[in-house]
N, C-alpha and C positions, 0 to 999 in steps of 0.2 A: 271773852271777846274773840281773842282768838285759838278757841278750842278747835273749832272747825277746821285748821289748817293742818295739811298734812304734815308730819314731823320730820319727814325724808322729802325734798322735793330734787325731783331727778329734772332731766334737760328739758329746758321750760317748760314744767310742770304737765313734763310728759305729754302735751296739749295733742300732736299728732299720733302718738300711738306708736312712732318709730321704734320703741324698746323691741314691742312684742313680736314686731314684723319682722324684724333683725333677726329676734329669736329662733321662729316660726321657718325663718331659710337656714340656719347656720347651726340650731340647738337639736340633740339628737329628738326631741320630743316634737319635734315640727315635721316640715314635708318630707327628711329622710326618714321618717318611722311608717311612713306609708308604704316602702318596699324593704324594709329591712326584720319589720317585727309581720309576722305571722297570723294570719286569723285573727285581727285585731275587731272584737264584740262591737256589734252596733250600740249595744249600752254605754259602750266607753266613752268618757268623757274626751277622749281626743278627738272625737268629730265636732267638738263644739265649738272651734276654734274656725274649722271652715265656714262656719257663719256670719260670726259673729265682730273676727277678725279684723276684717276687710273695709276700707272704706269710698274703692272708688274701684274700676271694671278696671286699673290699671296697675291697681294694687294685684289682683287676682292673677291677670298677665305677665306681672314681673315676677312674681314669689312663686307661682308654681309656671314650670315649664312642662312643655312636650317629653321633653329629654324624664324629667319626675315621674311623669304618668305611664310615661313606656317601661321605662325599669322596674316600676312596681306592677307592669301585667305581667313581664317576664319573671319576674323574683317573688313576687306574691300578689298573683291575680284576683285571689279571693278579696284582700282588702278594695281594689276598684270597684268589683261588686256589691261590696259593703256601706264604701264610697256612695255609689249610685243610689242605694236602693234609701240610705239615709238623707242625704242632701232630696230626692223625691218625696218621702216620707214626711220631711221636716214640712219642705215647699206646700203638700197639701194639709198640712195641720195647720198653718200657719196665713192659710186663708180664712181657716173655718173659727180661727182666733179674734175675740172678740177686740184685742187691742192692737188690731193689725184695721187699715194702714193707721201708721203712726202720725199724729199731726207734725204738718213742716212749722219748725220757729224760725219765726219772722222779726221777731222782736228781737231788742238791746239785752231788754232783762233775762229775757229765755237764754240767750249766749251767755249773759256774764252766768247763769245760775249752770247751764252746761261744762262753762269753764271750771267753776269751783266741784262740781261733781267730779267731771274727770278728773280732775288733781287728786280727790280725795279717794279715788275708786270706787264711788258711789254712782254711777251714772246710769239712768234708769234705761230698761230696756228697748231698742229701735226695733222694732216687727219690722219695718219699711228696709231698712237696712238689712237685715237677715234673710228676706224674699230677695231683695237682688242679688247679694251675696250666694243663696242659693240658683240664682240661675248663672252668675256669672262662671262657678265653679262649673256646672254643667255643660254651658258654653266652652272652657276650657279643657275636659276633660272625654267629653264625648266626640271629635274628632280625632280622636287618635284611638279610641272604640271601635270605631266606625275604620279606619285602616287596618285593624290586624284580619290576614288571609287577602281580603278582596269579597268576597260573598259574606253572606250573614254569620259572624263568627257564632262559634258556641256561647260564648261570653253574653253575644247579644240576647243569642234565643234561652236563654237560662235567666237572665236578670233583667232582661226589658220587654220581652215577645212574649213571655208564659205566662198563659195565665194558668191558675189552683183553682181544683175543684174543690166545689162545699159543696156539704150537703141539703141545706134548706135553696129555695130559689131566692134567684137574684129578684129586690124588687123592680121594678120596669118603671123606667122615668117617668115623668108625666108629658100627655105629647106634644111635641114641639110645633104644632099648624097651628095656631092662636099667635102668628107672629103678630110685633108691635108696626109692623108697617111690610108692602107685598112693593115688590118690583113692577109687576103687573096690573094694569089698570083694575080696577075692580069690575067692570063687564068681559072683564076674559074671563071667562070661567069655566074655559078649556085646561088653561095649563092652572089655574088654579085648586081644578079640582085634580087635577093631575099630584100635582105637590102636595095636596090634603092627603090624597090616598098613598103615594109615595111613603111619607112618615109616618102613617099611620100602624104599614106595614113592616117597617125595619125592623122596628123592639124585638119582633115575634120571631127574624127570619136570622137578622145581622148579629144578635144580643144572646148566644145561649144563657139559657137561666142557669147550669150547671158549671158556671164558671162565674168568677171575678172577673173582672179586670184588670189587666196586664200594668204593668208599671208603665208602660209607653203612652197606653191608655189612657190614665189618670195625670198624666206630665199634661198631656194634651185638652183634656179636662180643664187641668189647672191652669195652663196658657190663658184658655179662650176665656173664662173667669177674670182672670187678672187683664187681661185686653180693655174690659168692662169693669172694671172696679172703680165705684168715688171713691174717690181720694186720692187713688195709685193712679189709673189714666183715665177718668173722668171728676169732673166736679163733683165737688160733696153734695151741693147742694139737687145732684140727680139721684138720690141714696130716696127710696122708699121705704121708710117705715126702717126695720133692722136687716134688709135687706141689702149687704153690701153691690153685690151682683146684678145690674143692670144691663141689658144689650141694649142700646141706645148707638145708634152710628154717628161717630165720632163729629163728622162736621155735616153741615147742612149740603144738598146736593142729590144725586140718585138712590132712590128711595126716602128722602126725609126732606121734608121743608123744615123742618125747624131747627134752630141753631143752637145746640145744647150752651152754650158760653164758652167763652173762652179758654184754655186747657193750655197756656204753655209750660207752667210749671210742671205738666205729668210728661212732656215730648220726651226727656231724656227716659222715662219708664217707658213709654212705648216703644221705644226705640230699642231697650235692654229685652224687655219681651221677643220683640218680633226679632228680634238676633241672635235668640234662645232657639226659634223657631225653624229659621232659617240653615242653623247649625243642625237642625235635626233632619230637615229636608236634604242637608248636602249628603248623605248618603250614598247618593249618587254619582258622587265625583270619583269613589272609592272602587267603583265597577269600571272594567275598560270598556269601549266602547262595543265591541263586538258583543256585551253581554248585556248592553243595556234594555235589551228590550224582554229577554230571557228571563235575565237577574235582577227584576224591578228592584225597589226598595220599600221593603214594606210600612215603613212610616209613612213615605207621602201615597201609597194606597189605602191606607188608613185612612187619612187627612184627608182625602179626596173621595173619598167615597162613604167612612164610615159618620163621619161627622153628619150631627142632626142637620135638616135643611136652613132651621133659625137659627143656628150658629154661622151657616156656611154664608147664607145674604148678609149678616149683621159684621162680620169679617169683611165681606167681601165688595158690600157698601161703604166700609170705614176707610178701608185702604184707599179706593176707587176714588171715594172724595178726599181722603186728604192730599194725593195726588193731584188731583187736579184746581185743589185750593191750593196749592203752593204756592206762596206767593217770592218775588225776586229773592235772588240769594243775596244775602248781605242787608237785606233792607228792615230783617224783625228780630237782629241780634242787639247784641249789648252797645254797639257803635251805635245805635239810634239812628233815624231818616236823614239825617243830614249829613251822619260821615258814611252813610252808609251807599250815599250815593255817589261821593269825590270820586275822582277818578285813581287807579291805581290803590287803592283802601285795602285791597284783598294782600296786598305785599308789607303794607303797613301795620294793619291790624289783622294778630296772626289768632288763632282761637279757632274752634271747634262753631259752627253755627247749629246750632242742636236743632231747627226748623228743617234745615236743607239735611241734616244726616239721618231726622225722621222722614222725610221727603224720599231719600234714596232706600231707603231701606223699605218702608211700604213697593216703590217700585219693582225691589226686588225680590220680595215676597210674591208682588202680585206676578211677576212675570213666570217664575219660577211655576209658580201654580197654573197658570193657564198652559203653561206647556208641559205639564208631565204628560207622559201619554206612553209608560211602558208599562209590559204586563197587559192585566184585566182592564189597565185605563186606556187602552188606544180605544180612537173612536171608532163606531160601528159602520159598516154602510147601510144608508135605508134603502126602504123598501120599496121605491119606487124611480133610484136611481143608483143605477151601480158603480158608476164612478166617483161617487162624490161619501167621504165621510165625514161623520158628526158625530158629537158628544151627545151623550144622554147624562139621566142624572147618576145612574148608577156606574158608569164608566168615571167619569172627570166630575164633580160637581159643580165645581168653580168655572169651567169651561160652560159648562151647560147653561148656567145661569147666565154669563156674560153674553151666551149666544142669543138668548130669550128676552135681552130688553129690546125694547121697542117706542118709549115714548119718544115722540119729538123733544119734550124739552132737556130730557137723558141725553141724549145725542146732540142734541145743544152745546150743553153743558163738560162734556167729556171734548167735544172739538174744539170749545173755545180754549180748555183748558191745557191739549196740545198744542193749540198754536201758540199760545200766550209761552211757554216754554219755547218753543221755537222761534220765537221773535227775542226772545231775551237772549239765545244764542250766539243767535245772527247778529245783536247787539254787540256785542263780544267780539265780533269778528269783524262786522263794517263800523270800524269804527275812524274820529282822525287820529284819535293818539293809542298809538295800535301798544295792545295789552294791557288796556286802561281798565279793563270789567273783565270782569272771570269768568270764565266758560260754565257752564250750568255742569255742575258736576254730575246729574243724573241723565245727561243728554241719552247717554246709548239705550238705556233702559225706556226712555221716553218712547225711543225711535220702536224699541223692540216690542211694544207695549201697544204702539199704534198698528203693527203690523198685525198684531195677535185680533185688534178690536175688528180691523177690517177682514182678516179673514174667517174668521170666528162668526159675525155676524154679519149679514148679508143687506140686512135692513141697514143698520150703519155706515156701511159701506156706498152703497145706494144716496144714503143721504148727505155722506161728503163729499159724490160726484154731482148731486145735483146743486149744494149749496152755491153761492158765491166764492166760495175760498179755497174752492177744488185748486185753481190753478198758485193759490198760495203756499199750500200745501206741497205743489209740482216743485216751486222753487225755491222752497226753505229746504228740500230733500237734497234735490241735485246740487243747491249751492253748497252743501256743508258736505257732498261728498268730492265736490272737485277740492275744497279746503282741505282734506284728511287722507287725498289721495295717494300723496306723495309719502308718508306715514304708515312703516309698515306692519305699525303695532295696531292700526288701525282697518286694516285689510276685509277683517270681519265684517266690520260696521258699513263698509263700504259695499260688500256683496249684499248684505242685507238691506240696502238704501236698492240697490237694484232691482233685488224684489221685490220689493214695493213697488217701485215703478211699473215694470211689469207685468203685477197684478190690477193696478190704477188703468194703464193700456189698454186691457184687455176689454173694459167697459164702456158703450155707448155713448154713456154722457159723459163720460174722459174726451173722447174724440170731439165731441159736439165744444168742447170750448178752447179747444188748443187754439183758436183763431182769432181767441182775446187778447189781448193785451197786459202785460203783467203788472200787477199793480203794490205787487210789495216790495220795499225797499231793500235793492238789492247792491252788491258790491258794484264799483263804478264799472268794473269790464264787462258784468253783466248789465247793465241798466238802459243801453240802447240797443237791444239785439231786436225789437219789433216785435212780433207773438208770440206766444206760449211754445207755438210749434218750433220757432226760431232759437229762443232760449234752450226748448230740449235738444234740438238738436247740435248745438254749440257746445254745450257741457257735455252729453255722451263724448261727445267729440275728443275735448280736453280730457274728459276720464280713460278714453282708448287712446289719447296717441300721444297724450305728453308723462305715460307711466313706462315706456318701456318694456311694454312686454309683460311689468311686474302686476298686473291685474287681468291676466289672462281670463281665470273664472269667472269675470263679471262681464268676458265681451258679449256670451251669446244670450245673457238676459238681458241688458240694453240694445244690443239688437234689434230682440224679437219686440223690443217696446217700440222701436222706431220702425218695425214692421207693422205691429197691429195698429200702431198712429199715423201711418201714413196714408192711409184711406181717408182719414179728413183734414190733411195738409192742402193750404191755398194760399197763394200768394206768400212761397217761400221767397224771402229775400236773396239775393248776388250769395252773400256769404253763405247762408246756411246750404244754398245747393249748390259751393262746392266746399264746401266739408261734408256732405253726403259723396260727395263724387271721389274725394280723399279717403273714404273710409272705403270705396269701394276699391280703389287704384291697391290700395293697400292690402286686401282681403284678397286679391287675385293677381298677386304678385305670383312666383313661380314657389319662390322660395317660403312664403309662409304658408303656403298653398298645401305645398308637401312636407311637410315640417310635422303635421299631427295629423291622426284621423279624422280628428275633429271638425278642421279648419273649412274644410268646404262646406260647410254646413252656416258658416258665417254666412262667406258667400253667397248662398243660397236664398239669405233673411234679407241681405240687403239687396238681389233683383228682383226678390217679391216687394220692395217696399219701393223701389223705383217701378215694376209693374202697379201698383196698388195707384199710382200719382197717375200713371199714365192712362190707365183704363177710367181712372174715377173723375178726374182733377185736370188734365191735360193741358187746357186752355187757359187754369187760375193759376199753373206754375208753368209760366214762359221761363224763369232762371233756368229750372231744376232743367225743362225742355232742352236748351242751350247747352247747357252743360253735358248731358249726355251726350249732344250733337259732338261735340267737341270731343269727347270720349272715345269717340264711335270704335276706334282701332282696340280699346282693350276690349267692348264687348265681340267685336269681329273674331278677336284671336282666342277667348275662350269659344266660340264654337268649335273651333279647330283644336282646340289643347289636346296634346297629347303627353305623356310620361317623357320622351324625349323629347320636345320642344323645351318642357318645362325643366330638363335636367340641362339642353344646352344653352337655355338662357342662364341659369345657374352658373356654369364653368366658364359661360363668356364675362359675369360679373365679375369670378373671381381669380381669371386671368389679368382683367382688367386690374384690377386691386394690387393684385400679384406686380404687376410691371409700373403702376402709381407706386409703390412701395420702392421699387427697387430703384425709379426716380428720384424716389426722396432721400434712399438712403446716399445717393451720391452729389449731392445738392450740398452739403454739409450745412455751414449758418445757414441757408435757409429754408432748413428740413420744416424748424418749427412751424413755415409761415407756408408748406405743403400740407401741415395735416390738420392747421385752422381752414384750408380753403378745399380738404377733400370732401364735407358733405354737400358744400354745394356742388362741385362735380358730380357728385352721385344724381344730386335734386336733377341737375341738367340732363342725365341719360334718362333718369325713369320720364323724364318729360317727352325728350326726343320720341319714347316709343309711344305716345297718344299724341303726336303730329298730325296736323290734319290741315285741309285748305281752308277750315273755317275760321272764323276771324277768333281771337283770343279769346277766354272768358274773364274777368277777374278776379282774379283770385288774391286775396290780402294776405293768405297766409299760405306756408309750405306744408307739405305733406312730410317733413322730414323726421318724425318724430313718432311717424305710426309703425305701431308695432309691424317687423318686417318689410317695412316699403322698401328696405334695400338690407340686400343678406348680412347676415351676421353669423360668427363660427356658432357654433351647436354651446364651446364652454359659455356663451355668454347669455345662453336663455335659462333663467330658473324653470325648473322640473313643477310641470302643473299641480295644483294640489285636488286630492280627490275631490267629487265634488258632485252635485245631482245636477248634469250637463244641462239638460232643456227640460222645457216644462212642458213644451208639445202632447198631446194623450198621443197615445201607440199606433192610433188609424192614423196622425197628419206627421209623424216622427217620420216616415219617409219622404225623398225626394222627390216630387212630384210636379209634372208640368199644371202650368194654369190654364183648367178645364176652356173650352172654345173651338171651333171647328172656323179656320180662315180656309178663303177661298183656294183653287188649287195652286196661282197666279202667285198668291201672297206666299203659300207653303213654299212654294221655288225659290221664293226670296231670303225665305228666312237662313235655311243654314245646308246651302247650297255645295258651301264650302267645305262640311264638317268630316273628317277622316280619323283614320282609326290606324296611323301609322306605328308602330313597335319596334323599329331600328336602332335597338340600344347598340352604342360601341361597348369595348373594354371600358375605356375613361368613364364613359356613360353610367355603365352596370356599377362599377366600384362607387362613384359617388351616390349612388341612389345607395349604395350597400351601407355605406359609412359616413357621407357627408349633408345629408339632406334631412333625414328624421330624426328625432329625438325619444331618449328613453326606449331604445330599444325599434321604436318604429322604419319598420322600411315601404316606400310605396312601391306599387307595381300597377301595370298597365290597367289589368283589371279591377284595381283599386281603384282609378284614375278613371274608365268608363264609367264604372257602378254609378257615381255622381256626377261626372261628366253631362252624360246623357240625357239627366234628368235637370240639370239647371233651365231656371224656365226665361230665357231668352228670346221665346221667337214675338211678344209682343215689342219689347227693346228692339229685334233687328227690323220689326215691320216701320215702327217709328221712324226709324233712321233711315232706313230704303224710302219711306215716302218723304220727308219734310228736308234732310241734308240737300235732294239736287234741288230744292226751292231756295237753299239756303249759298247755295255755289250760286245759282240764278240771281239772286239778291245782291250778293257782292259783286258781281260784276256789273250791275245797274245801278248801284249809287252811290252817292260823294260817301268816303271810305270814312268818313266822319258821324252820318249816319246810320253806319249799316248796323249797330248795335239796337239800333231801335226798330230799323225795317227788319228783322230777324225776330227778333220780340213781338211784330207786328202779325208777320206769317204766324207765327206758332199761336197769339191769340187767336186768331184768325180759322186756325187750320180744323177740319170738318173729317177725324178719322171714326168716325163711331161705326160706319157701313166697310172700313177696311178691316180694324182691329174685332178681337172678339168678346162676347160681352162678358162684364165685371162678373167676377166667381161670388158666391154669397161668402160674405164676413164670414169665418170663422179664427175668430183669435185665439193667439197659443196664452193659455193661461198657465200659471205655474202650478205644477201638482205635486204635492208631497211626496216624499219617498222614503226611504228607511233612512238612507244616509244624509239624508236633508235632514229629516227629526233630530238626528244626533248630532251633527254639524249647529244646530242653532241650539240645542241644549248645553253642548260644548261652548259657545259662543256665550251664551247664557250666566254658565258654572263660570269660565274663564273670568268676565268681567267682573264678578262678585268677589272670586279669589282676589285679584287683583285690588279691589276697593277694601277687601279688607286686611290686607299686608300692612294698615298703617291706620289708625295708630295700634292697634291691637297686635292685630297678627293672627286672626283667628286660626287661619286652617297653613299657617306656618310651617315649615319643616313636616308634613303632612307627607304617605306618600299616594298622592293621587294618581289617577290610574285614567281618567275620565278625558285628562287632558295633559300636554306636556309642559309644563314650567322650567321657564328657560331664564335664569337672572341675569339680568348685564348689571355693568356697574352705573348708576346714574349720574349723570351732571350733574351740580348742583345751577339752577338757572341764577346768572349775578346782572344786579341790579348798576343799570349804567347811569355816569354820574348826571346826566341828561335827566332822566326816569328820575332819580334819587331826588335832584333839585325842583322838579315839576312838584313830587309831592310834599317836598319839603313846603316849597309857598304857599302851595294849595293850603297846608295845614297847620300854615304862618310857622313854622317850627326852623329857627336859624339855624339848629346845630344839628338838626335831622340826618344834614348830611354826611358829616362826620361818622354820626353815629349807626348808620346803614353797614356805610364802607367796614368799621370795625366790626360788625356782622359777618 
């Protein structure tokens, strides 16, 4: 009876395996024999250990280290390669193994009969277990491959790049255009026959016959195999015949109507795959940036190019829809529907959601891939426009395809599936019980993902300025970037939210609906600003002037957005035009003015975007009208700007300063209650100098918070970071007046004033030398004309010459209680189209790529992935990247307040919850 029990029973019956793993770190025949013994035989039974071993991706993490792998390529490199070429070897035998994948036990009996096996060391073999085990070791092992030198070591092109020649030929696959389903309607039969003959032609051109293939080759084989395998990440019940290998796209959606069932049991296998995947792809992190376009990486030019076209859609459809099927986080884990929507749950119930970590990791597959673009992958220009480039299939494949869909209900389907993420964000964030729901942990990749979709395809793009939900879109962007603006580990996300915009701006039907009204649910301070137009221009607003200077990079793309959209601005509200008039007061200050070369180029976007109101719109913006009126003295004084005007308003600010200071300092107790009341002194002066006879505008808010509205020493501005300045093309990149010939009458009027005086003092010259630029920059005179000259003011000064003395006339004719509306009355009223000159043709600054832009959002890219996977793993850990800088600080830990504690406590009837938090 009981023969069967084993005679020695070690700590409970050994059931975890803890013995051997202990071993395995500490015993000289474990992972110190990997750099200590010599040429250790692929035969050797010591590599069976890294299979077989292991039984969780955190097992493989904690028992071999970075620190293991490194010392064994310095101390005995050859076994790494031993390493590699066996753990690959096993991986592809071990598909083609009949008892692979292993069935999962689900049963009571299958456990106790597992338990009595283990005890007894009879436990039959897991195939399932040994494929992951084999990639987890991979995963662990091949970034720190990928870091020795910086360029393709030896190491790589000897054991993973080479391929051996034979002598008989390779046979030739059989070919891959008989997909199970086409992206493409079936009457294109343009690009269908395109991609017939495409594949037809690779075998013969990509494939020498006088060659194997490479170990990299065959890993990647075996990826895209295991992707599609029943059992491992598809249902058994989609196995034909004895054929494990199925391409079937994983969820219903672009490309497939049909819905292969259900698959959560394989999420945590897709997830080990595509992580396998993605650690091959990083590559690239390991190149600094200056090489990255030189020093591709030849795996994801592979991946990208060599891959058959029925591999690259059936990848590339799976991803696509599992993404955009995602559904809420927290709502398809083990907490079930109902805890899964309490509030505060995510702090409660703490776990792994294996949905939302396949969810991110598709993301970041896909993003990764639609952006490589170094080497042979950057796209081409075609051939019948020279500014613009595009992917082909043979450059990017995965780009190419993405850019070639086309159906309506595709593009449906991929926008609902954005928004619906970005509504669940924004759930998170407007909420009443703030922290109650968790931020969509794939949020940046969502964002980076849409930006790819919209520039990448044109029809797409098209289609979500004309839908209904263009302007939902507008303000699920800008609201979650004024949220994260303050956040400086977010800075990326935030310049990338601006290009977006941006590129939205630059198109006809963006403009054609700014004059809607917003219809999604947004945070309360936003929820009553009146149109689209109104909301954009309130949140630019809050993104340039309540940062401090600390998002410099992203003034001059929201800018050019509120340039190219101002052409169909009407009926701006009191408030928005003047936070238009703040952003200008502020951009032609003296002191931010001359602070960078850059800076008047602001300037520049924002009196082409008050020109664009006033030539186009006139009449529908009496505010915006008003508010320049009211202005009039700072557009007056830039006609006139000179290098020393602009140095002595400088030295009169900060004489002024100088002698508030030495006020305060003799004031003693009530010093403190001098430097709570010095910015509005400041508010007060910069006011004083747009004093005018016209009657007040209102204004709800101050200008005191935009970057430079009032000088600041040189230590207190952060050093700009590089960046690809405008997106202008090179014909409109200069300063140019806005095309029109006014009469001769009018040309007197305009800049009558304008002088070209140069009377720097000593005081003068020195502060320009040392007190006024940053990083090196000094301005001079003829710095100072070059864009001077060209600001385009003379429709602004004819405005104000003709409508201001109707506006002095006004006020002196009626009850002073009125004249707010008799003013608003003239300007609808007013008939300049035979004064002014006429409207220039639209041409919008689009954003154009550049070398340091590609690598800036690839960096952006790498970075965020690094970062996602510092935990729980640690993938590319103690790694030394080169792609981007890793900077650790030490984190908070965020502590759960007794308020929070007792909320969830009730919610989840638990009395002693609370207790038990705190002792947390």
């Amino acid at each position: 009876m009981f023969a069967n029990l084993p005679h020695k029973i070690t700590v409970p019956f050994n059931i975890l395996g803890d013995e051997a793993k202990l071993a395995f770190r500490s015993q000289p025949g474990g992972i110190a024999k990997l750099a200590t013994t010599r040429n250790i035989a692929e035969s050797d039974s010591y590599w069976d250990q890294y299979v077989v071993l292991f039984d969780s991706a955190s097992d493989v993490f904690s028992l071999i280290t970075h620190n293991d792998v490194r010392r064994a390529l310095y101390e005995a490199p050859e076994n790494i390669a031993t390493l590699l070429r066996v753990i690959i070897t096993r991986l592809t035998n071990l598909i083609s193994d009949h008892t692979f994948p292993t069935p999962a036990n689900v049963s009571v009996a299958s456990y106790a009969t597992s338990f009595i096996r283990s005890s007894t060391g009879t436990q039959p073999r897991n195939t399932t277990k040994e494929v992951l085990n084999c990639i987890r070791v991979l995963q662990r092992v091949l970034p720190v491959v990928f870091e020795l030198e910086g360029e393709t070591s030896r190491l790589e092109m000897e054991v993973l790049l080479k391929r051996e020649e034979v002598e008989e030929d390779v046979v030739e696959e059989a070919s891959a255009g008989g997909a199970q389903f086409v992206i493409d309607d079936e009457d294109d039969d343009e690009i269908a026959a395109e991609g017939t003959s495409r594949t037809t032609n690779v075998p013969s051109t990509k494939k020498p016959k006088q060659t194997r293939p490479s170990v990299v080759e065959k890993l990647f084989n075996c990826l895209i195999d295991l992707l599609f395998c029943c059992g491992f990440t598809l249902p058994t019940k989609l196995q034909v015949d004895y054929h494990k290998v199925n391409y079937v796209i994983w969820e219903k959606g672009v490309g497939s109507t049909i819905d292969p069932g259900p698959s959560q049991m394989f999420e945590s296998n897709k997830t080990e795959v595509l992580r396998l995947l993605l650690v091959i792809l990083s590559r690239q992190i390991y190149v600094p940036p200056a090489s990255l376009f030189s020093v591709p990486s030849l795996y994801s030019l592979y991946f990208v190019q060599q891959t058959p076209r029925r591999h690259v859609l059936t990848v590339l459809c799976s991803l696509l829809n599992t993404v955009m099927n995602s559904a809420p986080s927290g709502s398809s884990n083990i907490m079930g529907t109902v805890a899964g929507r309490l509030p505060y749950n995510h702090l409660v119930f703490k776990g792994e959601d294996p949905r939302a970590t396949l969810v991110a990791t598709c993301f970041q597959v896909l993003c990764v891939l639609l952006d490589f673009q170094s080497g042979s992958a950057r796209d081409v220009m075609g051939p019948g426009d020279s500014q613009t480039a595009a992917p082909t299939a043979q450059t990017n494949a995965f780009r190419y395809f993405i850019a070639k869909l086309h159906r309506g209900n595709d593009f449906a389907f991929i926008l609902n599936g954005v928004i619906a993420i970005f509504e669940e964000q924004m759930a998170s964030l407007n909420n009443l019980l703030p922290g109650s729901k968790k931020s969509v942990p794939y949020i940046v990749e969502t964002i980076v993902f849409f930006w790819k979709m919209i520039d990448l395809n044109k029809k797409f793009r098209a289609y979500v300025l004309e839908s209904d939900k263009a302007m939902d879109i507008l303000g699920y962007l800008l609201c979650y970037g004024t949220e994260i603006k303050d956040k400086p580990q977010q800075h990326g996300l935030c310049r990338v939210l601006s290009y977006i915009v941006q590129s939205l701006s630059a198109e006809r039907a963006f403009g054609s609906k700014l004059n809607s009204p917003m219809k999604v649910p947004l945070p309360q301070k936003w929820s009553t600003l009146g149109t689209s137009s109104d909301f954009m221009i309130h949140t630019v607003y809050s993104m340039v002037a309540t940062t401090s200077g600390a998002l410099t990079s992203l003034y001059p793309a929201l800018i050019i957005a509120l340039s190219n959209s101002a052409p169909y601005f009407k009926n701006l509200s009191v408030t928005s035009s003047t936070r238009l008039i703040q952003l200008f007061t502020a951009f032609s200050n003296p002191s931010f003015l001359l602070s960078d070369e850059g800076h008047p180029r602001l300037l520049f976007f924002m009196l082409e975007t008050f020109n664009s109101v006033l030539l186009r719109n006139l009449t529908d913006n009496p505010n915006l009208v008003y508010g320049i009126l009211h202005a009039h003295k700072a557009f007056e004084d830039l006609g006139t700007f000179t290098l020393a005007k602009g140095l002595r308003e400088i030295h009169r600010i900060q004489q002024a300063k100088e002698a508030q200071a030495r006020a305060a300092d003799g004031k003693g107790k009530n010093r403190a209650t001098d430097i709570e009341e010095e910015p509005h002194l400041e508010k007060a002066r910069l006011l004083r100098s747009e004093n005018s006879s016209v009657a007040d505008l209102p204004t709800p808010g101050s200008a005191e918070n935009l970057p430079d509205s009032r000088p600041r020493s040189i230590s207190e501005e952060e050093p700009p970071t590089t960046r690809p300045l405008m997106s202008p093309t090179a014909e409109h990149a200069t300063i140019s007046s806005i095309p029109g010939s006014p009469s001769e009458k009018a040309r007197g009027k305009m800049r009558a004033g304008r002088s070209m005086s140069s009377d720097l003092t000593g005081s003068l010259e020195r502060l320009a030398l040392t007190g006024v630029g940053r990083n090196g920059f000094i301005p001079t005179q003829e710095w100072v004309t070059s864009w001077q000259q060209g600001l385009p003011l003379d429709p602004i000064m004819l405005v104000i010459s003709e409508l201001l003395p109707k506006v002095h006339e006004s006020q002196t004719s009626f009850n002073p209680t009125n004249v707010n509306a008799a003013v608003t009355d003239i300007i609808r009223s007013a008939t300049l189209e035979h004064f002014l000159p006429k409207p220039p043709t639209l041409i919008p600054r689009r954003f154009m790529w550049s070398d340091a832009s590609i690598i800036w959002l690839t960096s952006l890219i790498w970075g965020e992935i690094y970062v996602r996977g510092m935990t729980p793993l640690g993938i590319w850990n103690s790694t030394t990247v080169r792609l981007f800088y890793v900077k650790h600080t030490q984190t908070q830990q965020r502590q759960i307040t007794e308020t929070v504690t007792n909320v969830v406590g009730g919610l989840l009837g638990r009395s002693e919850s609370s207790q038990s938090l705190r002792q947390r």
